[in-house]
C-alpha positions as CSV (number, residue, x, y, z in Angstrom):
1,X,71.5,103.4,189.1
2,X,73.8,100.3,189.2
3,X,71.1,98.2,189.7
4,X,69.2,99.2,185.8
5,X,72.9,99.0,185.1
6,X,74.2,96.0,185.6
7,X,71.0,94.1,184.4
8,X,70.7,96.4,181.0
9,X,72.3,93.6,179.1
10,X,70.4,90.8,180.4
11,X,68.9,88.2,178.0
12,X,66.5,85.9,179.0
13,X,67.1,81.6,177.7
14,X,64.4,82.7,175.6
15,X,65.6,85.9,174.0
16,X,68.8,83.7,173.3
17,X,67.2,80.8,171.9
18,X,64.9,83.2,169.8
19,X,68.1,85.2,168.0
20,X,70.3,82.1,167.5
21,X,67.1,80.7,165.6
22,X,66.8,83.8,163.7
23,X,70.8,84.2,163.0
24,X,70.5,80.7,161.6
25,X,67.4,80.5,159.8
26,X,67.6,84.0,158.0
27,X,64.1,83.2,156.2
28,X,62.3,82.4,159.3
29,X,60.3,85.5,159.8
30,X,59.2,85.7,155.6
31,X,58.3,82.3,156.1
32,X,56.2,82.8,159.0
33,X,54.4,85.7,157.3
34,X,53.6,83.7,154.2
35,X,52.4,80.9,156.7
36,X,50.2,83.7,158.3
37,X,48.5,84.7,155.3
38,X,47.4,81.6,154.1
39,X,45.7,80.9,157.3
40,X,44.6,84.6,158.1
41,X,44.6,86.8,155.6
42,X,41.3,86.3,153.6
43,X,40.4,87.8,150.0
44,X,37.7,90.7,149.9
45,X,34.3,89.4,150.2
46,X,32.2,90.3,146.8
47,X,28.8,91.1,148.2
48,X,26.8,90.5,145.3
49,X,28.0,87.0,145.0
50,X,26.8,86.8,148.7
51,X,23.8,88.0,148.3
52,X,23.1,85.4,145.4
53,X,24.6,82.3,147.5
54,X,22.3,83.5,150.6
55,X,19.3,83.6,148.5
56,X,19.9,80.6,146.3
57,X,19.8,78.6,149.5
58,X,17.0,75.7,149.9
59,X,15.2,76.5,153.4
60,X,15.7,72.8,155.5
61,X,12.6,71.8,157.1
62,X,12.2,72.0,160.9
63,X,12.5,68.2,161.7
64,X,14.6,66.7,159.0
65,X,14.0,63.2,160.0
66,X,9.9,63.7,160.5
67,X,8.6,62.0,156.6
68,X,6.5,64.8,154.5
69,X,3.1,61.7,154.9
């Protein structure tokens, strides 16, 4: 038992480093979130405007440099 003990309040550089950031920057974890959900977080997908961008599409030929003569 001593041993789970006496390392119970261990804290890694890390740890340290990571709760003196977030002691002095209050507003780092909202601003991570926002910073997450402009990267990540996408809007629902409307299928029927989907469906008319897929089929409004202009098929490429199969050799685009080959000349139509």
């Amino acid at each position: 038992m001593k041993f789970s003990k006496q390392f119970s309040l261990y804290q890694s550089e890390a740890s340290q480093f990571l709760n003196g950031l977030k002691q002095s920057n209050p507003q780092l974890e909202q601003n991570q979130r926002e910073g997450r959900s402009l990267l990540w977080d996408k809007a629902p997908i409307d299928l029927d405007t989907e469906r008319r961008i897929s089929e409004s599409r202009v098929k490429q030929q199969a050799y685009v440099y080959q000349s139509k003569n």
